[in-house]
C-alpha angles and dihedrals in degrees: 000000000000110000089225093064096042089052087039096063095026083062088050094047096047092048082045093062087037089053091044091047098035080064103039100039095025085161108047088047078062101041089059089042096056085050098049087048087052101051083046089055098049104049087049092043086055089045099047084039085063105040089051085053090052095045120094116267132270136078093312090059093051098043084050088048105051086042085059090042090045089051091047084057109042083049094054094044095054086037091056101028115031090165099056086050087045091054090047105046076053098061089043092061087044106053081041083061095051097048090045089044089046095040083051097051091049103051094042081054093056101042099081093157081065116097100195100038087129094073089051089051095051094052084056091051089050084050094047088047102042082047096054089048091052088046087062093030096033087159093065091061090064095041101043081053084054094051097044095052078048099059079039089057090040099056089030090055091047097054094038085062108043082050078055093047095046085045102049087054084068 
């Protein structure tokens, strides 16, 4: 058996479970993601933390400090506390969602040369709306992400095996 076709349909496979996981458990997926980032931005912040302490003196060394210091937090804080990332990366997305919803209205509001700004308004109005859901449930914006890149691995791990199969026929 060629080593090609046998990595080929192992890696499907593989996309395939993370796709199937990623819908029927979305928090838990997250759950291990924020983890994982954590553990990412505590070891850099170390890193950057002790490269600031070996630099030569001066504002550079302090900026490059506190970003390390900054980073050590943020990844203890996912590390001990998935949920409290979890709600924040949640508020994030949704004021990310406000500002985007109140931007869109806006500008459909200004372009009056445009025939179909309505539709752009309305999209704003679907971004306002779905922000201020995800300010009172942070935690579905997190989830409903999850999900989504779920559906994305499923059909992408399908695909990706029966391109093995068919390629495993040659």
């Amino acid at each position: 058996m060629d080593s090609e076709k046998i990595l080929a349909i192992v890696s499907s496979v593989v996309i395939l479970l993370f796709g199937i996981i990623s819908v029927t458990a979305p928090s838990a997926v997250f759950d291990f993601l924020v983890l994982l980032v954590g553990i990412i931005f505590l070891v850099l912040g170390v890193l950057t933390a002790g490269l600031a302490l070996s630099a030569e003196g001066g504002t550079p060394k302090m900026i490059l400090l506190g970003s390390g210091l900054i980073s050590v937090l943020i990844g203890l804080l996912a590390i001990i506390s998935p949920y409290v990332a979890t709600i924040a990366i949640g508020y994030l997305i949704a004021l990310w969602l406000v500002l985007n919803g109140v931007m869109t209205i806006a500008y459909a509001a200004s372009i009056s040369w445009e025939k179909h700004r309505i539709l752009t308004g309305i999209g704003g109005v679907i971004s306002l709306l779905l922000g201020i859901y995800l300010f009172i449930n942070p935690g579905a914006g997190t989830a409903l992400i999850i999900l989504i890149l779920g559906i994305f691995f499923v059909i992408s791990g399908v695909i990706s095996l029966i391109l093995s199969l068919f390629y495993w026929k040659k």
